[in-house]
N, C-alpha and C positions, 0 to 999 in steps of 0.2 A: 166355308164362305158361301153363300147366295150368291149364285153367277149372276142376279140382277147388278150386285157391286161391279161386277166387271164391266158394265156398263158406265161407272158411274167413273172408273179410268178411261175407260175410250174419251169424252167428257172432257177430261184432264189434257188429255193427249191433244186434241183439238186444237183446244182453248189456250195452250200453250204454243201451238203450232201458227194459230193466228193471231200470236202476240198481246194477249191476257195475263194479267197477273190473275192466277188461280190460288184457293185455300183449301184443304183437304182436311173433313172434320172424321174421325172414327169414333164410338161409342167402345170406352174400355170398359168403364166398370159402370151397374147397375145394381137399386136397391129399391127391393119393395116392385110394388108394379110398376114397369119400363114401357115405355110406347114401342121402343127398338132394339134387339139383343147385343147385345157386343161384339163390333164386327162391324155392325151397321154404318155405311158411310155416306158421306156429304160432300159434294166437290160444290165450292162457288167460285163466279166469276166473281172480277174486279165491278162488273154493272150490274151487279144485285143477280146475275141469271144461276139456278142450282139446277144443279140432276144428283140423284138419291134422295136420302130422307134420315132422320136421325129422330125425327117426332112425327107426331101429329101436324104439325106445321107450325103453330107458334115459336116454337123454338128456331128453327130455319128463319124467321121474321128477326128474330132480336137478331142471329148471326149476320142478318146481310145490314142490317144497321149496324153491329160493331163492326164490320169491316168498312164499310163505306164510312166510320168515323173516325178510322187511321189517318196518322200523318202517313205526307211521302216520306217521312222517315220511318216511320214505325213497317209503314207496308213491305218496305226493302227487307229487311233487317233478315227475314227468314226464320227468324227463331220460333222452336212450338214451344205452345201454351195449351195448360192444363185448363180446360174450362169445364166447370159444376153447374146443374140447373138440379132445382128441385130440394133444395137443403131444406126452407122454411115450407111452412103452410101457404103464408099468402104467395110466395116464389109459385108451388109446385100450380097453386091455384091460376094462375098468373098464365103462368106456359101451359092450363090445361094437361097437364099431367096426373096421371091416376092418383088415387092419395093413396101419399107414403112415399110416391117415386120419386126417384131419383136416379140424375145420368151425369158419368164425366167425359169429357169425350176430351180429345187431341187437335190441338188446333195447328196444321205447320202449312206454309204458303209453300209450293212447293213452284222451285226455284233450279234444281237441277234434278230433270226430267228422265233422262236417259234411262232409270229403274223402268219407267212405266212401260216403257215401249219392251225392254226387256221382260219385265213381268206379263205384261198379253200375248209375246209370244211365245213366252212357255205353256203357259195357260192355254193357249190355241194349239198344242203340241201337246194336250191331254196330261202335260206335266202340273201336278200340286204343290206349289212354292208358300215358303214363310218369308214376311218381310220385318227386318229388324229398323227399328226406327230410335234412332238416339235421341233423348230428351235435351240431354246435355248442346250437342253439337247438330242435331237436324239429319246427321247422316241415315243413311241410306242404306243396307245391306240387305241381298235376295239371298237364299239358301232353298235346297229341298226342304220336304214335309212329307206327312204323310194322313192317309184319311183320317186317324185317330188325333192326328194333333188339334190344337185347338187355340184361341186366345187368348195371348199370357201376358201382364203386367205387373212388373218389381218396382216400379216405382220412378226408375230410369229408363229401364228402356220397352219397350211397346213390339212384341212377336206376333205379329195378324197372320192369318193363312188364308192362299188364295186357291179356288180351285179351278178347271175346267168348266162349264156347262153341264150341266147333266143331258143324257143322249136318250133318245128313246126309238130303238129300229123295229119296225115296224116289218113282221113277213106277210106279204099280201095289203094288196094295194084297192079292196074292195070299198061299201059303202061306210062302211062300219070302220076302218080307217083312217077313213076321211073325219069320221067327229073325234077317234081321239085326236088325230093329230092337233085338228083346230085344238083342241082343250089342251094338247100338249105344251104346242105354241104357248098359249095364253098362260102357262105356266113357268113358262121361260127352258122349256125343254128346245134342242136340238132335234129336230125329228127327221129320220132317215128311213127309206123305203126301199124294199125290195119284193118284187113280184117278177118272174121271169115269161107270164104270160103277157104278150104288149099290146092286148086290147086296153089293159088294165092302166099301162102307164103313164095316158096323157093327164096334162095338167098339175102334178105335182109341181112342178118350179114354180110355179106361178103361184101356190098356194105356201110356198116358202119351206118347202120341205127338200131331202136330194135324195135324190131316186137313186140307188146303187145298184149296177148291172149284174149280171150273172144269174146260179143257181144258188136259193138261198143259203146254202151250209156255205160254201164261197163265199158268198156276201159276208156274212156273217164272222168269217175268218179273217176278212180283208179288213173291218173296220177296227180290230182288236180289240175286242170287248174290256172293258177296265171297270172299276169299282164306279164309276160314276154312270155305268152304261145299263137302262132295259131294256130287256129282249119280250118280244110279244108276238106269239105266231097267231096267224089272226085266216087263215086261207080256209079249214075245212077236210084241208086236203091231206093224208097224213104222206104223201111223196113230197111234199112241201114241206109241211111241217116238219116232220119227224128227222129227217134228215138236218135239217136247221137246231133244233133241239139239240139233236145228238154233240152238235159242236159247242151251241151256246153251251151247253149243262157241264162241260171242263174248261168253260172261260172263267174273268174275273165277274162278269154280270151280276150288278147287287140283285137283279129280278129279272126272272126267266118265266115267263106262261106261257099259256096257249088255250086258246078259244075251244070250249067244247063241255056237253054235259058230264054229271059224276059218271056215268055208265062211260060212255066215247075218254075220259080220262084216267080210267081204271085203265081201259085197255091202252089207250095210248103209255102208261107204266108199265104197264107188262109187254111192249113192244120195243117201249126204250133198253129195258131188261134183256133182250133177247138180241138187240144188238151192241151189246156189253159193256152196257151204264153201269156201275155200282150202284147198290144201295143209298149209301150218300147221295152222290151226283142225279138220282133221282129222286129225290127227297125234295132239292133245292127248287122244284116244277112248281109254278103255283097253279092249280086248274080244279073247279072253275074259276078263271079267273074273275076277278073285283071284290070289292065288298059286297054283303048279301046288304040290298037295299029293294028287294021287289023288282028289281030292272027287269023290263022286256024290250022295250023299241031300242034301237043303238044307239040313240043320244044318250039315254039311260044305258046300258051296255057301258059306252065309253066311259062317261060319270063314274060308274063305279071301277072300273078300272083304274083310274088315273088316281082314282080316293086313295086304292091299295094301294096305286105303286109310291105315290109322296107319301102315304104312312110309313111307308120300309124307307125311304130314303132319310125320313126325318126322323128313323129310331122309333117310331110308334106301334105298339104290339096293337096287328086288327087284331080286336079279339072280335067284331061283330061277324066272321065267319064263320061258316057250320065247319066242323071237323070230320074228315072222312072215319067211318066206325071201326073200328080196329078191326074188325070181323072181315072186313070188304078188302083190306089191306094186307092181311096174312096171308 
């Protein structure tokens, strides 16, 4: 799931809290080209107001006009409905939908809330939940999950999966941290910082990041790294770095780097090596880090950085990386 959806429950939670009748749309199945994958969610209020997105916005338009053209009968009722856009030509034309597409999504007013508040805060607790949603009856049921699951629909009932935020910790709090973060942020990453030098540390909170104390292998141990977490040692330094490394590289960390030329991360492998990384567990290093895109300045720098890390997180092989020569590696 896109932790921006998880916004799109806080939303929910609100809007329910200050006494809104709210409608929750999800995107189950799609065919041909989709504007939004499955998964994709839609909270509206009762006064036309949405947060998420399910289209391009057309679509969103007709939704807050069928609802605002319910009875107070119908609005009560609670019951989900199966809503289709995009069957004909002139429909897909209509809602600006790419040609061919088509989307069904799930319509249920959601009426007993209690899940929601329960699902963000397992989600806030780095926990991965499925939510079962009955066609039949509107019910409601959380369960685990796990990163491999996915969104499934039989016809009755509707399995969505919700994840944490993706995390990106950050070692070294220098210039060149400061642009990923920003672009981390702006991706809907969680960015966390650690630098144990405290010339280094002001102004992070302010910039929406959290500074985490200590020495970074500590640090690093304290936030328990999990499949949604990247690690980036970013200092120069290898008493910094190297020591942080050591712990991320037998964490769960989908993506482990560190800052430094092919020469500076040869050796930095062969130092990992000598303080008794496996083979494997040094494998998993990505250095230099980013995609090869020409970067020099750190805005450039960070750019490519952030390119590789949402490639891997999104299952996309970079292949625009030079490979280290097997020669250099032996």
């Amino acid at each position: 799931m896109d932790s921006v959806d998880l916004n799109v429950l806080n939303s929910v939670r609100q809007w329910r809290l200050a006494g809104h009748r709210v409608w929750l749309y999800t995107v189950i199945q799609t065919w041909g080209s989709a504007p939004r994958p499955p998964g994709a969610m839609l909270a509206l209020r009762d006064d036309g107001v949405v947060s998420g997105s399910v289209s391009g916005g057309c679509i969103e338009d007709d939704l807050i006009t069928r609802v605002q053209s319910l009875s107070a009968q119908q609005a009560s009722a609670g019951q989900v409905q199966l809503v289709t856009y995009g069957v004909t030509k002139d429909e897909a034309a209509r809602f600006g939908l790419p040609c061919g597409g088509t989307l069904r999504l799930t319509e249920e007013q959601v009426v007993e809330d209690a899940w929601v508040d329960e699902l963000l805060k397992r989600c806030n607790n780095h926990e991965i939940v499925s939510r079962e949603l009955s066609l039949a009856s509107g019910a409601v049921t959380l369960g685990s999950a796990t990163r491999d699951d996915s969104l499934s629909f039989d016809g009755q009932t509707l399995r969505a999966i919700y994840g944490p935020r993706w995390r990106l910790f950050l070692i070294g709090a220098g210039q060149l941290s400061r642009y990923v973060a920003s672009m981390a942020r702006m991706l809907d990453f969680e960015v966390l910082i650690c630098d144990p030098r405290e010339e280094f540390a002001f102004g992070w909170e302010e910039e929406g990041a959290r500074f985490v104390p200590g020495m970074p292998d500590d640090a690093v141990e304290s936030i328990v790294p999990d499949a949604r977490t990247a690690i980036v040692a970013l200092t120069h330094d290898p008493r910094l770095d190297d020591m942080a490394l050591l712990t991320a590289l037998k964490s769960d960390a989908f993506y482990i780097g560190a800052l430094g030329s092919r020469v500076n991360t040869l050796k930095r492998r062969e130092n990992l090596s000598l303080l008794g990384l496996s083979d494997e567990e040094i494998a998993r290093l990505h250095g230099p880090i980013g995609l090869h895109i020409g970067s020099h300045t750190p805005p450039e720098i960070a750019l490519s950085l952030m390119a590789e890390i949402v490639s891997i997180k999104n299952g996309v092989l970079a292949v625009q990386k030079k490979p280290f020569p097997q020669a250099a590696l032996a």
